[in-house]
C-alpha positions, 0 to 999 in steps of 0.5 A: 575290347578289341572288338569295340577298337575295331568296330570304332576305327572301320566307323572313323574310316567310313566318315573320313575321305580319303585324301586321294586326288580324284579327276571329274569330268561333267558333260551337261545337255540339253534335250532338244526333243522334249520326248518325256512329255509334259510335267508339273515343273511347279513342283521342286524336287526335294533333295536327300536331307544330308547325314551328319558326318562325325567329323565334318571335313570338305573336299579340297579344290586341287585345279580345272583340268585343261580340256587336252586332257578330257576323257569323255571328248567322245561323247560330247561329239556324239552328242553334238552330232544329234539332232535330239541333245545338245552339250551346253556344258563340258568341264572337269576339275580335281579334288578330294572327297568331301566327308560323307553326308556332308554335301560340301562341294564347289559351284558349277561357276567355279568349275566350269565358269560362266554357263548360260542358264545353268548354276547349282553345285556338285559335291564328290563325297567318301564314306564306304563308298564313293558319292557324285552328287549335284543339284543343278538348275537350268533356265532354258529360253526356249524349252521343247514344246513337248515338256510342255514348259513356258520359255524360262523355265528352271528345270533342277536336277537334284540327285546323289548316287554311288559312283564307281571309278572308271565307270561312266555315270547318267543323271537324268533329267527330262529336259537336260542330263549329265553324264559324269566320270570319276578317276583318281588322278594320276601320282605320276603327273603330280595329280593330273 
């Protein structure tokens, strides 16, 4: 009986998040170079179907954090120093996890506000293991020749993957990537 509690309660604790304040930050860019070469960008990826939760629950909005406060300031200036990428988007925000598989996250409008020719939504999910997904969509008006794209075209970036905090995270795409940090926030600033 024991045995039973115990395997109940660590499978309750592995759908529940957790109900710690995390600070994300995004920098979105764009490739100017095109060096991935053409592609079928007809074909739409197929995101992961989301697992059903136990108990559903969707991470909490705390705020935007002012851009004083970035931490990955560095590599957007060392983006913007390169003729190959181009920094279109540099946000961050705080929240609570979302319950795992649920796929409950905010729009890039209400994170970042209005980006030219970007949308999609972002979710931060707790489960065993923390989850930084997003499925981002980027019109550019004028691709690289060398994607072989027609100007207009809406590249997606749909994709989910373990994130460890402190750690920087690459999600990659031929025609734009994100590079993403999850922290928890600071308790002694009252969350930020």
């Amino acid at each position: 009986t024991l045995l039973a509690l115990l395997l109940v309660t660590v499978a309750a604790q592995a759908q529940t998040p957790s109900a710690t304040v995390y600070t994300v930050e995004l920098v979105v860019f764009r490739n100017l170079s095109g060096a991935g070469g053409p592609e079928d960008w007809s074909v739409k990826p197929v995101p992961r179907a989301p697992d059903q939760p136990d108990s559903p629950a969707t991470g909490r909005f705390v705020g935007a954090v002012p851009a004083s406060q970035f931490q990955l300031a560095d590599i957007a200036a060392r983006l913007r120093n390169t003729s190959n990428y181009q920094p279109i988007a540099h946000f961050a925000w705080q929240q609570t996890a979302s319950s795992w598989g649920s796929r409950a996250g905010f729009t890039v409008a209400r994170l970042a506000g209005a980006v030219p020719g970007l949308s999609g939504n972002i979710y931060l999910e707790a489960g065993t293991y923390l989850h930084l997904g997003m499925t981002l969509n980027y019109q550019a008006s004028n691709p690289p020749s060398g994607l072989g794209a027609p100007p207009g075209t809406v590249f997606t970036l749909s994709e989910s993957r373990r994130v460890k905090r402190y750690e920087r995270n690459y999600y990659d795409h031929p025609a734009f990537g994100v590079i993403a940090l999850v922290t928890p926030a600071k308790k002694a600033t009252g969350g930020r």
